[in-house]
C-alpha positions as CSV (number, residue, x, y, z in Angstrom):
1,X,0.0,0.0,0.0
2,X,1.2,3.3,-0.9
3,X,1.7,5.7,1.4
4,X,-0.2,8.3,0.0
5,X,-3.2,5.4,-0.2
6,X,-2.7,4.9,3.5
7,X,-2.5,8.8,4.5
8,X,-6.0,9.4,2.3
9,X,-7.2,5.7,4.3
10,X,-6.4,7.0,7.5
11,X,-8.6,10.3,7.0
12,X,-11.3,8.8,6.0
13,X,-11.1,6.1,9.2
14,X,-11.0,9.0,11.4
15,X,-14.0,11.0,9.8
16,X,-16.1,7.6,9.8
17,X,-15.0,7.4,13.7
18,X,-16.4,10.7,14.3
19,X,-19.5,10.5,12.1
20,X,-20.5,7.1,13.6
21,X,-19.7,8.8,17.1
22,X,-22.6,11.4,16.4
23,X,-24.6,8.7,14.6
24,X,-24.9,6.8,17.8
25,X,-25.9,10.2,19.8
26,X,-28.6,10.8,17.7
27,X,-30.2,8.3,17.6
28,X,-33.1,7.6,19.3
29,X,-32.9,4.3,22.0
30,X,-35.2,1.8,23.6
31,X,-35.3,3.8,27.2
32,X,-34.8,7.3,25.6
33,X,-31.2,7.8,24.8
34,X,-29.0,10.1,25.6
35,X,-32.1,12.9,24.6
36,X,-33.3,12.2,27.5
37,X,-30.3,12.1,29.7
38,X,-30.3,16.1,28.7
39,X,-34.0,16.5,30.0
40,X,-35.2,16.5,26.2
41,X,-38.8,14.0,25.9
42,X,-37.5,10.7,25.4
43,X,-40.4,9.8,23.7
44,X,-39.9,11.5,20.1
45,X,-37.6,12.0,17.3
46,X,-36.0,15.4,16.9
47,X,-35.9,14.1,12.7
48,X,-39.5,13.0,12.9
49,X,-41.1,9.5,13.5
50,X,-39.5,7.2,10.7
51,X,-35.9,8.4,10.9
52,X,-35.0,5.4,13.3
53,X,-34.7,2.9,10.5
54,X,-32.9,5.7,7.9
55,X,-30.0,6.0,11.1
56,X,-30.3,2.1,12.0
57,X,-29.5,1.6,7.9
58,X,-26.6,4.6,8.1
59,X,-25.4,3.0,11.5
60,X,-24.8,-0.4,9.8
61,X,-23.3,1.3,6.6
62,X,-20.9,3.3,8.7
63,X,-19.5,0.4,11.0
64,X,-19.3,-1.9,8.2
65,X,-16.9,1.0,6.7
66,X,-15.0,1.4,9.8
67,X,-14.7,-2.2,9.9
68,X,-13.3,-2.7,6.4
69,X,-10.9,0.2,6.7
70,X,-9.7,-0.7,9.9
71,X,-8.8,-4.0,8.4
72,X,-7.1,-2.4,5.4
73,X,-4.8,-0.1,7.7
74,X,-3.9,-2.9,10.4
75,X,-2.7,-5.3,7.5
76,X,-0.8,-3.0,5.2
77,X,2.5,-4.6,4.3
78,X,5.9,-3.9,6.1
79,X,8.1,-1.2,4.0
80,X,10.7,-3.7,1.8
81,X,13.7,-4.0,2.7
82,X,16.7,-1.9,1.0
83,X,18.6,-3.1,-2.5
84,X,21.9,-4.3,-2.3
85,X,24.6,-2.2,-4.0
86,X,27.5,-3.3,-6.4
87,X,30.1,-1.4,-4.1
88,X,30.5,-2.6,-0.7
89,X,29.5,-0.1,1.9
90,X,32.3,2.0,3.4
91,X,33.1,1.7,6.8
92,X,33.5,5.2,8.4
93,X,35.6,6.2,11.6
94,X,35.2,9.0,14.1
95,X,37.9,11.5,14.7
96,X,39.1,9.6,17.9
97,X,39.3,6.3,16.0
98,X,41.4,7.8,12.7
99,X,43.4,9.4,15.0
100,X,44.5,6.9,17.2
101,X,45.4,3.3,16.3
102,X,47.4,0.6,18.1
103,X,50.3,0.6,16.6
104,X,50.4,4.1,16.2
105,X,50.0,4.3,20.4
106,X,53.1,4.9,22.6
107,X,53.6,1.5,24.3
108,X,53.2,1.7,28.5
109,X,56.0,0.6,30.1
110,X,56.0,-0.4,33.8
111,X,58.7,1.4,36.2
């Protein structure tokens, strides 16, 4: 997956997220919801009487996205691992390295 593919997937997962989020809020429950938790009547719809089953059919829509795009970002492959090149890598030294080597070294002598 490209990374462009997974930047535009991960956008869209996270306005799903938030759409379902509201989705849920909205809608009307069994006992009254959440509008009635606010001291709203329970009893009625503030979309009118048949928009329970339009949000119960967006509800399942939007999970089933969030579902399949969760999916899609949790197995996108690992990044491939780097070509070999014709010339072997060269090794590289720090400045105390170059500048002292063993033989170079005065050698300690014990008095």
């Amino acid at each position: 997956m490209s990374p462009v593919l997974y930047s535009i997937l991960s956008i869209l997962f996270v306005i799903i997220a938030v759409v379902l989020i509201l989705l849920i809020l909205v809608q009307r429950g069994r006992g009254g919801g959440l509008v009635g938790a606010f001291g709203g009547p329970g009893g009625s719809s503030a979309f009118g009487a048949k928009t329970g089953d339009v949000f119960t059919v967006i509800t399942v829509v939007m999970a089933a996205l969030f579902l399949v795009i969760a999916c899609l970002l949790a197995f996108r492959p690992a990044q491939p691992p780097p070509k070999p090149t014709d010339k072997p890598a060269q090794q590289t030294t720090t400045g105390t390295e170059a500048t002292e080597s063993p033989t170079d070294a005065p050698a300690e002598t014990e008095q």
